[in-house]
C-alpha positions as CSV (number, residue, x, y, z in Angstrom):
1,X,142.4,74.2,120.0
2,X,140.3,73.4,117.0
3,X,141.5,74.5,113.9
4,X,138.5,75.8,112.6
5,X,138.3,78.4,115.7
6,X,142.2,79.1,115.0
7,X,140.8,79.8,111.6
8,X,138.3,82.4,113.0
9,X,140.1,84.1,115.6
10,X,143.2,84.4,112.8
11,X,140.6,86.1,110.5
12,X,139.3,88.3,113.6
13,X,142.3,89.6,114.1
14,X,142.8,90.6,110.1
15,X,139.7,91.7,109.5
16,X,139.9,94.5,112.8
17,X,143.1,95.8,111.8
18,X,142.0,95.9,108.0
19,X,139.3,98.0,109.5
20,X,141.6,100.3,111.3
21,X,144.0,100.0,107.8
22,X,141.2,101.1,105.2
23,X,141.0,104.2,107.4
24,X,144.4,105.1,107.8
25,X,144.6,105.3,103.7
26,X,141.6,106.9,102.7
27,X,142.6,109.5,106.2
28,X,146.2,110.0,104.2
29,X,144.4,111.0,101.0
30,X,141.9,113.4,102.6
31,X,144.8,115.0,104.7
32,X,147.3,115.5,101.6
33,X,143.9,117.2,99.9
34,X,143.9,119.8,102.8
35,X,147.5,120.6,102.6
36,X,148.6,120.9,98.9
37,X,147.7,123.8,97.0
38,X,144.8,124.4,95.0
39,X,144.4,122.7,91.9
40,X,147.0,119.9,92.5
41,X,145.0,116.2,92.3
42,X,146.0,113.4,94.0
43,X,144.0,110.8,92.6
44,X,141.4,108.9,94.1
45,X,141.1,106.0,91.7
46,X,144.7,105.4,93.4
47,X,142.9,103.9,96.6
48,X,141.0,101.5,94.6
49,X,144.0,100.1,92.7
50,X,146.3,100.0,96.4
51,X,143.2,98.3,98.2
52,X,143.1,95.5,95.8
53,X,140.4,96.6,94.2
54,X,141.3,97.3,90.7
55,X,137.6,95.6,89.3
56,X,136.1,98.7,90.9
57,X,132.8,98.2,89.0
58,X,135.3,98.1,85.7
59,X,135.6,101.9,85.2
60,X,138.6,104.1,84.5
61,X,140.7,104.1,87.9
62,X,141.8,107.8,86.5
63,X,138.7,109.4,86.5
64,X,136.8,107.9,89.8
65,X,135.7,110.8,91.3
66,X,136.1,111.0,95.1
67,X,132.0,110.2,96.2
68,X,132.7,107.3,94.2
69,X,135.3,105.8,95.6
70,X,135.1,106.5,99.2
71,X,131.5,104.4,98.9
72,X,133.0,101.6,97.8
73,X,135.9,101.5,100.0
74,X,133.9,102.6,102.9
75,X,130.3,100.8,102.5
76,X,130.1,98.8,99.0
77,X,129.3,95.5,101.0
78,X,130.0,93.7,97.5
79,X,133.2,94.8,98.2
80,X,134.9,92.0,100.6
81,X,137.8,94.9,101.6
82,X,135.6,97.7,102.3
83,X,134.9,99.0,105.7
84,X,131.7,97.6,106.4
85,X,132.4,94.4,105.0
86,X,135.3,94.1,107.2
87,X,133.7,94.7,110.6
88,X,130.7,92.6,109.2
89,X,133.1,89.2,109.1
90,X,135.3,90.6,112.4
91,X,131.9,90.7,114.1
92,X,130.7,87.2,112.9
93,X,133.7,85.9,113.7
94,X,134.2,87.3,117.2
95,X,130.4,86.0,118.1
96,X,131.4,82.8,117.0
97,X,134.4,82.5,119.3
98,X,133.5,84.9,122.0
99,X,133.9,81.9,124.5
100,X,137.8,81.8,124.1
101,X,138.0,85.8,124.8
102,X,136.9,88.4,127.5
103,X,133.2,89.5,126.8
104,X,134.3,93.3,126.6
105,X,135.5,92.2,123.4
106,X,132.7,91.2,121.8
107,X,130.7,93.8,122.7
108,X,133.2,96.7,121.3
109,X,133.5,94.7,117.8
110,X,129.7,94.8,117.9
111,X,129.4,98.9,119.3
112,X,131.8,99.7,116.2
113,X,129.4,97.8,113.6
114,X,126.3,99.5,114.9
115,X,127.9,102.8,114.8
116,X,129.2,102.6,111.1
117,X,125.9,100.8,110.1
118,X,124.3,104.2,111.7
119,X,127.0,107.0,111.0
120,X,128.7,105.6,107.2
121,X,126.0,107.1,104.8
122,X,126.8,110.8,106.1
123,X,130.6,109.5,106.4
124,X,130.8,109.4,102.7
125,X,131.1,113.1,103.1
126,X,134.2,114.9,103.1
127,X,132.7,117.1,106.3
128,X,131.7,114.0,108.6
129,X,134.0,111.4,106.9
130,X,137.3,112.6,109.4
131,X,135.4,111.9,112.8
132,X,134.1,108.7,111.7
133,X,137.4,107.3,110.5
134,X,139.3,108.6,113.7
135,X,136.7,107.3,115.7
136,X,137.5,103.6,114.0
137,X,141.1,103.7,114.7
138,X,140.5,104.5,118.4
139,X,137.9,101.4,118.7
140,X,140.5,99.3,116.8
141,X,143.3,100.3,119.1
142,X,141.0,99.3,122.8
143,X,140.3,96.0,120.7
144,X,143.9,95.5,120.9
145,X,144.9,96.8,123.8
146,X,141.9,95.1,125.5
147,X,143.3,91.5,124.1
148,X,147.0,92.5,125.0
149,X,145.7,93.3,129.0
150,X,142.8,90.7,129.5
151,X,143.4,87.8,127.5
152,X,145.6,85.1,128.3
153,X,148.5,84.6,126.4
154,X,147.4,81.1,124.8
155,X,147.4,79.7,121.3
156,X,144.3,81.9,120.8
157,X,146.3,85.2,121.5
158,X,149.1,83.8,119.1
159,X,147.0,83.3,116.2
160,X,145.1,86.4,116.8
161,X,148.3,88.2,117.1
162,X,149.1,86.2,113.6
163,X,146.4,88.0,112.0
164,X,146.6,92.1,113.1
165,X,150.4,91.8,111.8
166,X,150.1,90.0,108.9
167,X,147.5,92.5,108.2
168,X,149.5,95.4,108.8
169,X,152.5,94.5,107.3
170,X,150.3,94.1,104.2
171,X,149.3,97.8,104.5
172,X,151.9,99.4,105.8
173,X,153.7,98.4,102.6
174,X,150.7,99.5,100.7
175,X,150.7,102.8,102.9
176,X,154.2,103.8,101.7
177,X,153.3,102.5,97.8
178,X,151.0,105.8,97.9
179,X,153.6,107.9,98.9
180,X,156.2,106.7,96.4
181,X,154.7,105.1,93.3
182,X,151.0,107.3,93.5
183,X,150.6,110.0,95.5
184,X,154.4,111.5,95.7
185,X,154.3,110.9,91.0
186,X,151.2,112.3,90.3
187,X,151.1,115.7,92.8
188,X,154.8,116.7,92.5
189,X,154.5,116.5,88.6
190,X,151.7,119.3,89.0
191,X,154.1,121.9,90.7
192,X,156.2,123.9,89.9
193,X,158.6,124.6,92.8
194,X,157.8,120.8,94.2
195,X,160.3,120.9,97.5
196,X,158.0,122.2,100.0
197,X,154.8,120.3,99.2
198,X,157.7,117.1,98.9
199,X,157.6,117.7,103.0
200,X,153.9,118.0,103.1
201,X,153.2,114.8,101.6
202,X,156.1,112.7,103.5
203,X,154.5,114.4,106.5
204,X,150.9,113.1,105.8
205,X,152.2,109.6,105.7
206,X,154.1,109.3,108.7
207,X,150.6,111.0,110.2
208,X,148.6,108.2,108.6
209,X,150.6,105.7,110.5
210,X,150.8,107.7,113.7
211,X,154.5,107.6,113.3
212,X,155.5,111.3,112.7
213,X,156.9,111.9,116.1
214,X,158.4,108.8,116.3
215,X,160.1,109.2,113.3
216,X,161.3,112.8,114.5
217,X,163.2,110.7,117.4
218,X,164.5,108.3,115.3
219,X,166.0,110.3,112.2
220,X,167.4,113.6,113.2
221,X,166.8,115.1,109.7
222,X,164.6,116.9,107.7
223,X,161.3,115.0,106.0
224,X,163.0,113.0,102.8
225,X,161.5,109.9,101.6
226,X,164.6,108.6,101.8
227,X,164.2,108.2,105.9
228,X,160.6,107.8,105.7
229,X,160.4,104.7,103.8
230,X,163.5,103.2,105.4
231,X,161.6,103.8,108.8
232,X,158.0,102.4,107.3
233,X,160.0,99.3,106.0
234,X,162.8,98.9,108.0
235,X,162.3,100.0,111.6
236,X,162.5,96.9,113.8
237,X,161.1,99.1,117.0
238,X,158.2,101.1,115.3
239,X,155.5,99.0,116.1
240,X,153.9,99.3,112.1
241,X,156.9,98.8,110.5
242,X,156.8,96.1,108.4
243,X,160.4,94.7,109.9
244,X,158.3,95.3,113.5
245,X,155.6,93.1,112.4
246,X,157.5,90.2,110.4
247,X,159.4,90.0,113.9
248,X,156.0,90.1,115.9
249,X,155.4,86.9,113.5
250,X,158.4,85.4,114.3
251,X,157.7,85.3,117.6
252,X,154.5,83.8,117.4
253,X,155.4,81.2,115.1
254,X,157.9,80.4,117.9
255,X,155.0,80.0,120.8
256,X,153.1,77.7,118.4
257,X,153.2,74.2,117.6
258,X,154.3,73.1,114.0
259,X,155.5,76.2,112.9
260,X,158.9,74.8,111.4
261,X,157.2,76.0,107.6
262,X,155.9,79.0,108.2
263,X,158.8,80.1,109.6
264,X,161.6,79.4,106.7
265,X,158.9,81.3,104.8
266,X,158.8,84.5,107.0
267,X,162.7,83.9,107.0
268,X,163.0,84.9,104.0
269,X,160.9,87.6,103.5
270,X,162.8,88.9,106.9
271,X,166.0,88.8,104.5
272,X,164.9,90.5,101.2
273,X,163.3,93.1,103.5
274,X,167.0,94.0,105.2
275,X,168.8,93.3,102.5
276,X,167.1,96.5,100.2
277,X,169.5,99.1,99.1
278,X,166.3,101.8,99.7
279,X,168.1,105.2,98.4
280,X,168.7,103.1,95.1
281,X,165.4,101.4,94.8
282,X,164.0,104.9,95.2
283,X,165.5,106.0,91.6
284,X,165.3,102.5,89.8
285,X,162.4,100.3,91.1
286,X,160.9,100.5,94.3
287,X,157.7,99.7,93.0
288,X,158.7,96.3,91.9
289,X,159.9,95.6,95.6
290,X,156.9,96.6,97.6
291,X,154.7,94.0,95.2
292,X,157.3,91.5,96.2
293,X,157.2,92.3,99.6
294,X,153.4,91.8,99.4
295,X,153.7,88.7,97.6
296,X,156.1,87.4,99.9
297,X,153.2,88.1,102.4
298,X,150.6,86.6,101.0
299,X,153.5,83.2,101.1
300,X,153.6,83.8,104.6
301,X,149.6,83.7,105.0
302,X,149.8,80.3,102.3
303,X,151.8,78.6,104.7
304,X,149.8,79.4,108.2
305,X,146.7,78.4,106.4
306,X,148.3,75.2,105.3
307,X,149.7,74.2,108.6
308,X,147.4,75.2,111.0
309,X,143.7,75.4,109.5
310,X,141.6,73.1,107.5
311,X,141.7,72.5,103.7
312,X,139.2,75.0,101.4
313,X,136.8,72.3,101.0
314,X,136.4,71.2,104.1
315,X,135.3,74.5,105.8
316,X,131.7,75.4,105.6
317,X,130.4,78.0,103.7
């Protein structure tokens, strides 16, 4: 296949589950609102800096008030990782290469851009803003579940596939970053007896990922972050682990041609992922991990760009 529609159906694939992604976190902020007790903050400006977006119009991350932030990481279209931005380019690119793919397909990508172009200035909103982000992860989930039971199994599939895990190993990581080095700092500072609400917040995670009850089968223990962040990272069967996906990878490196380079990269962001001593990074630096973890990532994506698509300057605007 040409690589330019490699390229496009790569970036399809990344920009629907970034979609789905940007709504699990800004769901797992809202959520830990409605469970901790008045008067405990968990920080908005938080989002901004997880998201990538620490230029957020150049203000104080601290003091970004909640409107604020959910319209730029919701419908700022300057902003290229905000929800509407991000079903703007899966959109273009699924029109561009809906050819290669079952027609359903394009026309759910495009039903999910007309309804957030309709339903996104009321989603701001703390009172509409939970339907409208459940309602995106249920459209992203048919969009893969549709390409997993109509779609051949080709090159196309492969780099598609490529694409939703690189994605969400990216955010996954980023997922469990609010919980440790964020969310779990700033709220358990603010009380007192911080035990109980410890649980709450662990709880909202998992639920963000859609992994409490699988975790419950998995770890026959109480909530800790202990477990929970070994699961998020380390799982090889939860299906947004990050171990999961860098396996998913693997395997699609192996169904595609060339892929000698890519995969001594993903090799060894495989080992330093089972190689951390979590209970110790916990106490000492498990900050410093996830950013290598994502930097290891963004390796990974170096290396499929290099191999399979075309140089910078050769693609057109």
């Amino acid at each position: 296949m040409l690589s330019r529609v490699a390229e496009r159906v790569y970036w399809m694939g990344r920009y629907m589950e970034r979609c789905e992604n940007v709504a699990r976190l800004v769901d797992v902020n809202t959520k830990l609102l409605l469970d901790l007790p008045r008067g405990v903050s968990v920080g908005w400006g938080t989002l901004i800096d997880i998201s990538g977006g620490s230029d957020f119009y150049r203000r104080d991350l601290d003091s970004a008030d909640e409107r604020a932030v959910m319209r730029f990481l919701l419908a700022d279209q300057n902003n290229p990782s905000s929800l509407i931005s991000s079903i703007t380019c899966a959109r273009e690119n699924a029109r561009i290469t809906r050819e290669i793919m079952p027609s359903e397909v394009y026309t759910l990508v495009n039903d999910l851009y007309l309804y957030l172009k309709e339903r996104l200035p009321k989603g701001i909103a703390r009172g509409e803003r939970q339907a409208l982000l459940e309602e995106v992860i249920v459209k992203v989930q048919q969009f893969s579940g549709m390409l997993a039971g109509c779609m051949s199994h080709n090159d196309a599939y492969g780099f598609l596939r490529l694409g939703c895990n690189l994605e969400r190993a990216d955010m996954t990581s980023r997922i469990v970053d609010v919980g440790t080095r964020r969310i779990l700092t700033k709220a358990l500072t603010e009380i007192e007896a911080n035990e109980p609400f410890e649980n709450i917040l662990w709880m909202s995670v998992l639920r963000s990922l859609s992994g409490y009850q699988m975790y419950r089968q998995h770890v026959l223990d109480r909530v800790n972050a202990e477990d929970v962040v070994m699961f998020l990272l380390q799982d090889p069967l939860f299906p947004r682990a990050v171990e999961h996906c860098l396996s998913e990878l693997s395997e699609s490196f192996s169904r595609l041609p060339n892929s000698d380079d890519p995969q001594r990269v993903l090799v060894s962001v495989k080992r330093q992922l089972k190689t951390a001593d979590i209970p110790q990074l916990l106490e000492s630096g498990l900050e410093e991990h996830i950013e290598s973890i994502q930097a290891s990532i963004g390796e990974v994506h170096s290396a499929i760009a290099t191999t399979w698509f075309l140089p910078q300057a050769q693609v057109a605007p």
